[in-house]
Backbone as JSON, one array per atom type, in Angstrom:
{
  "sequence": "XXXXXXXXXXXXXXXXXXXXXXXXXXXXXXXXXXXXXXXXXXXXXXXXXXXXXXXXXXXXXXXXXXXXXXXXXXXXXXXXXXXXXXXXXXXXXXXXXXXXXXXXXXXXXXXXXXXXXXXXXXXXX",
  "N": [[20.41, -13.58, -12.24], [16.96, -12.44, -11.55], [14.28, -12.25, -9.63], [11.47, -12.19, -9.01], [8.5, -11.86, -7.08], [4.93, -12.04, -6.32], [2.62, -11.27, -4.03], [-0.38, -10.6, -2.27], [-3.05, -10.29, -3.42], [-6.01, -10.65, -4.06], [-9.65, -11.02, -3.42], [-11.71, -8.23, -3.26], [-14.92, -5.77, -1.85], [-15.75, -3.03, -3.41], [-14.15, 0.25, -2.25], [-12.96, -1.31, -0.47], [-9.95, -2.27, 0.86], [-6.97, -3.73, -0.27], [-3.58, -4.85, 0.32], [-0.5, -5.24, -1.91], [2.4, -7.18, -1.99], [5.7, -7.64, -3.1], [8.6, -9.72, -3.66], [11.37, -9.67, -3.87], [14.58, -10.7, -5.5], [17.99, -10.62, -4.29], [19.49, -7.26, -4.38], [17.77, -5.97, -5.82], [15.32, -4.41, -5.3], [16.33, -1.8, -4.29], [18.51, -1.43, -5.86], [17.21, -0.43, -8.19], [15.01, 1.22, -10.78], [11.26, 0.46, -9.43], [8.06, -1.02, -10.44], [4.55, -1.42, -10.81], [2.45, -3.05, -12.51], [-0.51, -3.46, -14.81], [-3.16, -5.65, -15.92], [-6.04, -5.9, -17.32], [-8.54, -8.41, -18.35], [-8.52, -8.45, -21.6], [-7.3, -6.03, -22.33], [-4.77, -3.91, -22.7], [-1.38, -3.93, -21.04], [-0.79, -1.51, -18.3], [0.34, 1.04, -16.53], [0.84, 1.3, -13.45], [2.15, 2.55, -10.88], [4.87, 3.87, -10.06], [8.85, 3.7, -8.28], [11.46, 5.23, -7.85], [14.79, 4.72, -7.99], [16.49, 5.88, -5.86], [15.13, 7.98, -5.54], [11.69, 9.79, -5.59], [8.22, 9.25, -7.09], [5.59, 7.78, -9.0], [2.61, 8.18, -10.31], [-0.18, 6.45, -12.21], [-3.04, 8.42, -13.86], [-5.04, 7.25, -12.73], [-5.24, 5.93, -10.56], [-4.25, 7.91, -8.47], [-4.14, 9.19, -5.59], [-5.15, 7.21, -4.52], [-3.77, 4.35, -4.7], [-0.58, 3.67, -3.04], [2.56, 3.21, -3.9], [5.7, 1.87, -2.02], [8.98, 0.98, -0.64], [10.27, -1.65, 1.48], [12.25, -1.12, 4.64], [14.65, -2.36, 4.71], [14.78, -2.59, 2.24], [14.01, -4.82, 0.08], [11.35, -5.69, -0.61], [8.8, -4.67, -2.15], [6.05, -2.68, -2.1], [2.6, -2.09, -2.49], [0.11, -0.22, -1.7], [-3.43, -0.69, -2.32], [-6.34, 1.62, -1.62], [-9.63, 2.44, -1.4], [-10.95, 0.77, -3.34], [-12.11, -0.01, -6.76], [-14.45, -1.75, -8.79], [-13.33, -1.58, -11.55], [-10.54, -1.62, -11.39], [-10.15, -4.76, -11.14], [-7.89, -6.94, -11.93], [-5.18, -8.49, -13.26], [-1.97, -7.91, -11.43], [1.52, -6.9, -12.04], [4.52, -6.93, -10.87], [7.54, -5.4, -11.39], [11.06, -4.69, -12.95], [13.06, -2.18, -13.67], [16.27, -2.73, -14.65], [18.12, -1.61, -16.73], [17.8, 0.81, -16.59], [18.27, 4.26, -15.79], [16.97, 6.73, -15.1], [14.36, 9.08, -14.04], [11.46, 8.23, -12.19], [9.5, 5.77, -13.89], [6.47, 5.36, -15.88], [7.14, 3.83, -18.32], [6.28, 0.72, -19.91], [8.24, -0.31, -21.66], [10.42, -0.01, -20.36], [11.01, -1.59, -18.5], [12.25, -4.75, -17.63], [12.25, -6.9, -16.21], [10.14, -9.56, -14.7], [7.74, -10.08, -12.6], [5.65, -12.95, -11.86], [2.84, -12.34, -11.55], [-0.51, -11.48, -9.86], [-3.75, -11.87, -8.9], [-6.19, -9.39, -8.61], [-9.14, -8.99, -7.58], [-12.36, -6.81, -7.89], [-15.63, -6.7, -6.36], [-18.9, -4.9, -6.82]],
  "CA": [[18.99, -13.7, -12.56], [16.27, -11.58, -10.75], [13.58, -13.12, -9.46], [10.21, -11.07, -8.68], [7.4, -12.73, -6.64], [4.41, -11.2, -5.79], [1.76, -11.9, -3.16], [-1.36, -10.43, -1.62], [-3.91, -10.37, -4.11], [-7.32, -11.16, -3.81], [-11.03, -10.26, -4.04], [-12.47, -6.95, -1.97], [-15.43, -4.94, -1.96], [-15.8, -1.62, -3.95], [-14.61, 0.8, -1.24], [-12.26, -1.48, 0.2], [-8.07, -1.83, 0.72], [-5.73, -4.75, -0.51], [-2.08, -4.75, -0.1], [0.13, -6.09, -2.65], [3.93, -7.18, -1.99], [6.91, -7.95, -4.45], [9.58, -10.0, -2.71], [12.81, -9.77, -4.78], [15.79, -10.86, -5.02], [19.58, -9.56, -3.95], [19.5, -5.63, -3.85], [16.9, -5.41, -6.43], [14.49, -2.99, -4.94], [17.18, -0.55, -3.64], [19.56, -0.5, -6.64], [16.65, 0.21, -9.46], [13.42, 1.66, -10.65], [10.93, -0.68, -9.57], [7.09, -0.5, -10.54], [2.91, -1.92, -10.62], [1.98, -2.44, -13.89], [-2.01, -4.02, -14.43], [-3.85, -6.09, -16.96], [-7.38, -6.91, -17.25], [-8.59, -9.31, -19.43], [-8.54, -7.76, -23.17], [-6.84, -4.6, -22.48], [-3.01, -3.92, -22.9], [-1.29, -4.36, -19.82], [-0.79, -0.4, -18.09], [1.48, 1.09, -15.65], [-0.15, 1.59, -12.38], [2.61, 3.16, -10.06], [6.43, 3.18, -9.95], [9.32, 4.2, -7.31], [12.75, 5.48, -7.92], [16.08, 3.61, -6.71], [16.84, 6.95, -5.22], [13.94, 9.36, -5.58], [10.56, 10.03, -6.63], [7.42, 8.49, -7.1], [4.65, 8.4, -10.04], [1.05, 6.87, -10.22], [-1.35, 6.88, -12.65], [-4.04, 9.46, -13.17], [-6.67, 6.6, -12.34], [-5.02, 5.7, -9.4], [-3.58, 8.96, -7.75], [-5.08, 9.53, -4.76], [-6.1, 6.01, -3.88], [-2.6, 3.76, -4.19], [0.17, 4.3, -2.7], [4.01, 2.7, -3.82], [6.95, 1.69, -1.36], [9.74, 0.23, -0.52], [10.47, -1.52, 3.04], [13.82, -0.61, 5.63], [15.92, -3.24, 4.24], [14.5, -2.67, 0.38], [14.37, -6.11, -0.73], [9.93, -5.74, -0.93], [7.81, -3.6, -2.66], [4.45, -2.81, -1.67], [1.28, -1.52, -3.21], [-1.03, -0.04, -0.71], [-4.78, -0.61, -2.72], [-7.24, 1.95, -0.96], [-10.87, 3.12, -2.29], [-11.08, 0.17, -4.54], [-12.92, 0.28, -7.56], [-14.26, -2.48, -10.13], [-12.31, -1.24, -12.91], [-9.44, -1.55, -10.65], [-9.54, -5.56, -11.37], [-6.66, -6.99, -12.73], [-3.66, -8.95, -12.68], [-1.04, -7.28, -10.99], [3.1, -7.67, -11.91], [6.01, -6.28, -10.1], [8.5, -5.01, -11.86], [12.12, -4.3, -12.44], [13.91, -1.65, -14.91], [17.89, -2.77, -14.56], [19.12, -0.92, -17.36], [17.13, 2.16, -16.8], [18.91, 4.88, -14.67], [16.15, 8.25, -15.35], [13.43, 9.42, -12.95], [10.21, 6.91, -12.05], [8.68, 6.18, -15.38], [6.02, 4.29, -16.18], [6.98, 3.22, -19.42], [6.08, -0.4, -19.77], [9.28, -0.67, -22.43], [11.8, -0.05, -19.87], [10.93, -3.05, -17.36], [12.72, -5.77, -17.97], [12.02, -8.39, -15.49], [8.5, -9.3, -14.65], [7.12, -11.4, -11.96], [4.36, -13.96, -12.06], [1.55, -11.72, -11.51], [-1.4, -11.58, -8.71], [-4.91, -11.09, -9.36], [-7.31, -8.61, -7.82], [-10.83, -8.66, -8.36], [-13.16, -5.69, -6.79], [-16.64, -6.51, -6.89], [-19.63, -3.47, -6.59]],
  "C": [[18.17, -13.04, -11.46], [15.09, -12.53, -10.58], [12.55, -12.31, -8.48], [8.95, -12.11, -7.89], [6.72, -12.29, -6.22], [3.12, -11.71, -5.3], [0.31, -10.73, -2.42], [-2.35, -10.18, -1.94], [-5.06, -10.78, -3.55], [-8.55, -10.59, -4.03], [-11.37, -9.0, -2.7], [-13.93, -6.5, -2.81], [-15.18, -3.76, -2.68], [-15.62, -0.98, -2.47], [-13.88, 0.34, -0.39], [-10.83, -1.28, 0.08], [-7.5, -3.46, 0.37], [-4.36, -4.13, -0.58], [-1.15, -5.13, -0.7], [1.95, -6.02, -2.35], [4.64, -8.23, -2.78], [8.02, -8.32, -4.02], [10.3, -9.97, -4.26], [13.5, -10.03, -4.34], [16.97, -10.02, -5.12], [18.84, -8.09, -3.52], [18.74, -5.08, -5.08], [16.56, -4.3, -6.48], [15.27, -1.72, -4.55], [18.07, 0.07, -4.57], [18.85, -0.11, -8.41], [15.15, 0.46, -8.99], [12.58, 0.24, -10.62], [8.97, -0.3, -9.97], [5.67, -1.27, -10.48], [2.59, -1.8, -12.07], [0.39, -3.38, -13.36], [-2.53, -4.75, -15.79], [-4.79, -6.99, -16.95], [-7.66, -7.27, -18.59], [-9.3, -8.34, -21.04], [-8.0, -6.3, -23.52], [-5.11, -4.97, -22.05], [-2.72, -3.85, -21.24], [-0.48, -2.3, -19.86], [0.27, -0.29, -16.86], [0.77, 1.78, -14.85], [0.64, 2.77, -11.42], [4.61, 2.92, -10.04], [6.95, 4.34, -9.07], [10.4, 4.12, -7.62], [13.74, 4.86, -7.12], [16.32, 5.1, -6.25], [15.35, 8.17, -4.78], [12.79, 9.26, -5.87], [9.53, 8.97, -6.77], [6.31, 8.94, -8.22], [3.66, 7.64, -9.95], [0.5, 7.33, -11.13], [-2.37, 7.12, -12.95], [-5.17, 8.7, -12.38], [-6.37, 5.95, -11.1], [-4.68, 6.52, -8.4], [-4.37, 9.26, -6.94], [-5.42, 8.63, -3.68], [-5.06, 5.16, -3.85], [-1.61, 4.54, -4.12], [1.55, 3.36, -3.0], [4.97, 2.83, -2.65], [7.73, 0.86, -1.13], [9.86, -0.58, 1.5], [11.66, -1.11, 3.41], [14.47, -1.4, 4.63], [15.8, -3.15, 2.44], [14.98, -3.89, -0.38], [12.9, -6.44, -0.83], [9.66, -4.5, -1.07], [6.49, -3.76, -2.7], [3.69, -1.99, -2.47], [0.23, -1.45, -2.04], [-2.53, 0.18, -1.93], [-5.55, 0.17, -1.84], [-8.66, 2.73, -1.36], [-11.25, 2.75, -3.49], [-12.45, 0.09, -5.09], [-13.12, -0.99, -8.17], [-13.33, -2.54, -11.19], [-10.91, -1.16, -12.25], [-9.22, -3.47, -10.82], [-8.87, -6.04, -12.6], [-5.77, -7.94, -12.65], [-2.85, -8.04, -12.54], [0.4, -7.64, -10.83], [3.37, -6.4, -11.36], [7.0, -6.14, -11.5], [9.63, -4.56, -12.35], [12.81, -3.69, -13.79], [15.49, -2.15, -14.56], [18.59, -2.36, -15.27], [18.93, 0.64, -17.63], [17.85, 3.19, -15.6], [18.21, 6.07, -14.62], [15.32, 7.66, -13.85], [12.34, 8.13, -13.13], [9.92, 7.12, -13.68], [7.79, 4.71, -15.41], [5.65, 3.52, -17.63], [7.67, 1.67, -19.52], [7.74, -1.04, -20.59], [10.7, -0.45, -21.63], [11.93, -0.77, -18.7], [11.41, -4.2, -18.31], [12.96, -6.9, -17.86], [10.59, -8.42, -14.74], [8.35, -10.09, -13.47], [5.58, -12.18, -12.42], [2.91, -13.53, -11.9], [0.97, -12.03, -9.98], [-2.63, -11.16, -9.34], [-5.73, -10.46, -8.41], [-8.34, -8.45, -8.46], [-11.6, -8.16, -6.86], [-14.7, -6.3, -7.32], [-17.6, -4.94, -6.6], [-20.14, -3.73, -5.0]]
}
């Protein structure tokens, strides 16, 4: 069983930085794709950023620029650097884990398969 937990949520300024981290368990983060998905209230839940068990990194377009995905040394947390936050940037925020997916980053929501409990971020103006 996998077990996703994710922590550093909270409220900022427009303009400011939050960091979000994804403790997992075993060798999670190191032996799959892992990713940021987002969902604010009445909209489908989106795929924010994901990071290859080997390679590669993808964000998307409404974030590129401004977060940043990684893993730590030991790859058992995954971080979300928030920077040049926006309103429309709040959200709940899950972690994510593909385990049967072996392709490049992807952020298609249908190939995560273990979720964590969320975090919320709220930007005001």
């Amino acid at each position: 069983q996998v077990s996703l937990v994710e922590s550093g949520g909270g409220s900022a300024k427009s303009g400011g930085s939050l960091r979000l981290s994804c403790a997992a368990s075993g060798d999670t983060v190191s032996r799959h794709c892992m990713a940021w998905f987002r969902q604010a209230p009445g909209k489908e839940r989106e795929g924010v950023a994901t990071i290859g068990r080997v390679y590669g990194t993808r964000y998307a377009d409404s974030v590129k620029g401004r977060f940043t995905i990684s893993k730590d040394n030991g790859k058992t947390t995954l971080y979300l650097q928030m920077d040049s936050l926006k309103p429309e940037d709040t959200a709940m925020y899950y972690c994510a884990a593909a385990l049967d997916y072996e392709g490049p980053p992807t952020l298609a929501r249908g190939e995560y398969n273990y979720w964590g409990q969320g975090t919320q971020v709220t930007v005001s103006s």
